[in-house]
C-alpha positions in Angstrom: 12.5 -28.0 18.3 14.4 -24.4 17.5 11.3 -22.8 18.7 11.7 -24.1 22.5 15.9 -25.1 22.4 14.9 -28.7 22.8 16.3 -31.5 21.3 14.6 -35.1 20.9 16.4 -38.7 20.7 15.1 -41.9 19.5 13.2 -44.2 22.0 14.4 -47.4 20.5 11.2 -47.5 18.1 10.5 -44.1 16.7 14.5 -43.3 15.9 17.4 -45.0 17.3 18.7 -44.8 20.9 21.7 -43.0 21.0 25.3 -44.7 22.2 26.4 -45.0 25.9 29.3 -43.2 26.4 31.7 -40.5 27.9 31.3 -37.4 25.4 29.2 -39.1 23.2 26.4 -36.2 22.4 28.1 -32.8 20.7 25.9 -29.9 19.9 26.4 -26.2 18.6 24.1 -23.6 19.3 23.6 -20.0 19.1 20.8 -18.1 20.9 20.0 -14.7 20.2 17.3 -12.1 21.5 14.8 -11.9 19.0 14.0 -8.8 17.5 15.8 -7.0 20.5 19.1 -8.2 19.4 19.3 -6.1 16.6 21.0 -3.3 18.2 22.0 0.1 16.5 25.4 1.3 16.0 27.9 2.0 18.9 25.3 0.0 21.4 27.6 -3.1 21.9 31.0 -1.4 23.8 31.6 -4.4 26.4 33.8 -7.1 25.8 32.1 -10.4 27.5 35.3 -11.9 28.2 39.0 -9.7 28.6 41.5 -10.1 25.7 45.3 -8.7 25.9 45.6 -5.3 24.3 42.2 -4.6 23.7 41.2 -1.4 25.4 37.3 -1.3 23.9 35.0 -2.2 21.5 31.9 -0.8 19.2 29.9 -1.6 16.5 30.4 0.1 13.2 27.4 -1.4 11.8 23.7 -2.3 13.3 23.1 -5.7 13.9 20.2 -7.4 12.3 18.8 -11.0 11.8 16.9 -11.0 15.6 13.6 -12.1 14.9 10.6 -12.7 17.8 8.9 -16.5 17.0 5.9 -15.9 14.9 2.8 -15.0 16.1 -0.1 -17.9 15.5 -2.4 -15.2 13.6 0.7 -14.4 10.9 1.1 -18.2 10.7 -3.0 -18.7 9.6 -2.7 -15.7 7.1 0.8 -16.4 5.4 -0.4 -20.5 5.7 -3.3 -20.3 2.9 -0.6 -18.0 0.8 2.2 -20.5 0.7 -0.4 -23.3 -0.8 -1.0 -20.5 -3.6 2.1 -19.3 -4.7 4.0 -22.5 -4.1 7.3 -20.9 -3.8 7.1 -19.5 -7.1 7.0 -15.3 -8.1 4.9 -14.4 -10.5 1.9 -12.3 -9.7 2.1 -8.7 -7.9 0.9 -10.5 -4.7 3.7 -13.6 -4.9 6.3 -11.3 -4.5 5.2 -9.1 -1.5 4.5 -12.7 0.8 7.4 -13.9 -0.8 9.2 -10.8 0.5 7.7 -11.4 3.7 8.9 -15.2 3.8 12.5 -13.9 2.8 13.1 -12.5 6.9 10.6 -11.8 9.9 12.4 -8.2 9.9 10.4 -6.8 7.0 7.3 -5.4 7.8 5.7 -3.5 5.2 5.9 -4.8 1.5 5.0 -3.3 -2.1 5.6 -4.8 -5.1 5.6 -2.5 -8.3 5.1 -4.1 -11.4 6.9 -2.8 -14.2 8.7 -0.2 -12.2 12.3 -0.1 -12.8 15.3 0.8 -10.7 15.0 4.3 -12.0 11.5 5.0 -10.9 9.7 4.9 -14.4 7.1 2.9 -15.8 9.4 0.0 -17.8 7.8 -3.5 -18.7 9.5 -6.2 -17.8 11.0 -4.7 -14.8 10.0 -5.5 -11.0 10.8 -3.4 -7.9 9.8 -4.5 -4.4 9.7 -1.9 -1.3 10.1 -3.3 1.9 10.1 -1.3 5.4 11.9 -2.9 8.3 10.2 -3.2 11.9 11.8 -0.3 13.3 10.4 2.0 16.2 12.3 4.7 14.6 10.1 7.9 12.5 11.0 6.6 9.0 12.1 3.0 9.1 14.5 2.5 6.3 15.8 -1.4 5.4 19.7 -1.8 5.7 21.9 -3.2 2.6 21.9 -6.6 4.1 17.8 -7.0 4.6 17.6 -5.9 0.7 20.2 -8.3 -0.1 19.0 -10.9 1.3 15.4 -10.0 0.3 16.4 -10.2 -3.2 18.7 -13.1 -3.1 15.7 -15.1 -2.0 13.5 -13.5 -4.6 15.6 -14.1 -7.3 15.7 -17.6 -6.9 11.7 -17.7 -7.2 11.7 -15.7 -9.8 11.0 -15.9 -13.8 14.7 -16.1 -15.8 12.9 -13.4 -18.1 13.1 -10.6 -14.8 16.6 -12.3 -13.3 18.2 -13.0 -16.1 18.1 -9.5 -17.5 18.7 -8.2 -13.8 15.4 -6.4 -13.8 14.6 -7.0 -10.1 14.6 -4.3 -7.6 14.5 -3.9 -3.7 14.5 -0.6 -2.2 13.3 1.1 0.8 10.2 3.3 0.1 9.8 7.4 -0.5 8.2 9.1 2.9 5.7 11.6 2.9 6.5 14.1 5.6 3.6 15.5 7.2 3.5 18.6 9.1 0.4 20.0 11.1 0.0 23.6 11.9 -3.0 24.6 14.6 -4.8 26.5 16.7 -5.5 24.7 19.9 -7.8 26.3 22.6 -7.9 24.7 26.0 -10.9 25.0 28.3 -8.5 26.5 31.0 -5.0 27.7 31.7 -4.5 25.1 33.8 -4.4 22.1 31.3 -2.8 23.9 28.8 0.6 22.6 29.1 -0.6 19.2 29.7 -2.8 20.1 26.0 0.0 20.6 24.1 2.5 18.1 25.4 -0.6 15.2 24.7 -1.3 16.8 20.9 2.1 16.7 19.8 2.3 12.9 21.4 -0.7 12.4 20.3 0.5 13.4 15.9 4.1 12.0 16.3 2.1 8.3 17.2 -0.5 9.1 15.0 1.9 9.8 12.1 4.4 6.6 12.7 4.7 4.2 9.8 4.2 1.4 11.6 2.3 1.6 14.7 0.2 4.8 13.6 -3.1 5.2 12.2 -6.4 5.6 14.3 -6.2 1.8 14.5 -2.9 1.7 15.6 -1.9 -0.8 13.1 0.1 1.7 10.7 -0.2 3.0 7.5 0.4 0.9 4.0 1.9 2.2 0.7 -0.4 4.8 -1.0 -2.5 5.4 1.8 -2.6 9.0 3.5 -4.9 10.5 5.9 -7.6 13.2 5.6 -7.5 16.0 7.9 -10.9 15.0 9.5 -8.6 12.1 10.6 -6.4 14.8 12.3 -9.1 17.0 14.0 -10.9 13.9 15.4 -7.6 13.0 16.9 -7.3 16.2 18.3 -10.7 16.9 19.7 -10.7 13.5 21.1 -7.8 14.9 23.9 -8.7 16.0 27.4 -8.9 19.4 28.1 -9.3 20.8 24.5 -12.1 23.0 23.9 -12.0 23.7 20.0 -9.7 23.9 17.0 -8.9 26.6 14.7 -6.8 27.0 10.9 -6.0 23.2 10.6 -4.0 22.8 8.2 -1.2 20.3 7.5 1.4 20.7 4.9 2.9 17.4 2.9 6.2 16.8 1.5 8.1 14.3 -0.3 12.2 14.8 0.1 13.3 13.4 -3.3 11.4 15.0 -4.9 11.1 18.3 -2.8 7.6 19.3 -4.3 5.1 19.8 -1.5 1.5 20.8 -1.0 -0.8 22.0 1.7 -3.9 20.3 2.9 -6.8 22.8 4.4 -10.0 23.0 5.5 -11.0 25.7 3.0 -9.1 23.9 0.3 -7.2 20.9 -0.5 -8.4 18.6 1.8 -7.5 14.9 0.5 -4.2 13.5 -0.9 -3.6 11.5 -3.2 -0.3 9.3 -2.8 2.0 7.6 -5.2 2.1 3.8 -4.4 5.4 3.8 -3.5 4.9 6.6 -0.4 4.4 6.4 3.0 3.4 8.5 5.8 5.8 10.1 8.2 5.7 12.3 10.8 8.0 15.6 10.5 7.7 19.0 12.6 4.6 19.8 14.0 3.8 23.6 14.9 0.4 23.8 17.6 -0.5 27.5 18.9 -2.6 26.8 22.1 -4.1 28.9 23.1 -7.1 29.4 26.3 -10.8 29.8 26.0 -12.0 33.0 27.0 -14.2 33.0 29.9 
């Protein structure tokens, strides 16, 4: 049983008994921390046991592979998915739980049909965006999680998108989002407590993967509304009213941007490939007159 590090011999009826004997039972094992073993680089600088001429020691790269036993709710939703696609990519939806399948470490997954390595609209191409678990801002996938992610595509996948080596795995495009506002507190007591809580409050709300007013994230081509953003704000203690919301979007590759106000633009529309990300916010508290 990998899951509880226990191994199980025959009884005599179900499996044989094994031999009696000095050194007769060999095993191999490696145990690892989960999804806390995957430490960033230049954590690891202890050596566990002295070696001759060795002064110290890093790593040059993060490690990855850790991942935490899966939850019994994943298992009921990915069960029901694996009778569908029976190991095979072929629709939109294949791919992304096939993704999924591929390694515990990949939490968010979008498949783009017809999408090639380029960004343009190409038939007969498919590109797959995955997003690492990652408490970092803007999660991005390392070389080895897309390798491996499409090593174990590609052997579930149609000859006519391997073959031609029209399959893609990539990390997504973030949206940057940065909020300007007025903030008045109901006294100058609480103000610094105010604005220490609001910008808490939009670096959580803007995470990838833990954000949201749910707290379960954000998907590809989802964005929120600045309604979202002022019932955030106006829901923390000690805030009186808001003024000149506003909250300006940008997308790096790209570098075009636009800004979202109250007296204007209001709703975004994302590309399905984006997702949200929090960047520099700018809040100007500011007291309640009397």
């Amino acid at each position: 049983d990998p899951v509880q590090g226990i191994v199980l011999f025959g009884d005599g009826l179900h499996g044989k008994v094994p031999p009696i004997g000095p050194d007769n039972l060999k095993a191999d094992y490696r145990v690892g921390g989960g999804r806390s073993g995957n430490v960033p680089v230049g954590k690891i600088k202890t050596l566990k046991s002295s070696l001759a001429g060795i002064d110290k020691v890093t790593n040059l790269l993060p490690a990855e592979g850790g991942a935490d036993t899966e939850a019994i709710a994943n298992l009921i939703e990915r069960g029901p998915q694996v009778l569908k696609h029976r190991n095979r990519a072929i629709t939109q939806e294949d791919y992304e739980w096939l993704a999924r399948a591929a390694s515990r470490a990949v939490a968010r997954v979008r498949c783009l049909p017809n999408f090639d390595d380029q960004g343009q609209a190409r038939s007969g191409w498919v590109t797959v965006l995955i997003v690492p678990h990652g408490t970092e801002a803007q999660p991005v996938p390392s070389p080895g999680l897309k390798e491996q992610v499409k090593t174990y595509l590609a052997a579930r996948a149609p000859n006519v998108v391997t073959g031609l080596n029209r399959l893609v795995v990539a990390g997504p495009v973030y949206l940057l989002f940065s909020v300007t506002v007025d903030i008045y507190s109901v006294s100058l007591e609480v103000a610094a407590a105010v604005e220490k809580k609001a910008f808490e409050q939009l670096t959580a709300f803007f995470h990838t993967l833990t954000g949201g007013l749910d707290g379960k994230g954000w998907q590809f081509g989802e964005a929120p509304c600045l309604s979202d953003i002022l019932a955030l704000l106006h829901g923390i203690d000690g805030v009186d009213h808001l003024e000149r919301l506003s909250a300006r979007v940008e997308e790096p590759q790209s570098r075009e941007s636009i800004l979202l106000a109250m007296d204007g633009i209001a709703i975004l529309t994302p590309s399905p490939y984006t997702l949200v990300s929090s960047s520099e916010h700018r809040i100007h508290l500011k007291v309640k007159e009397a």
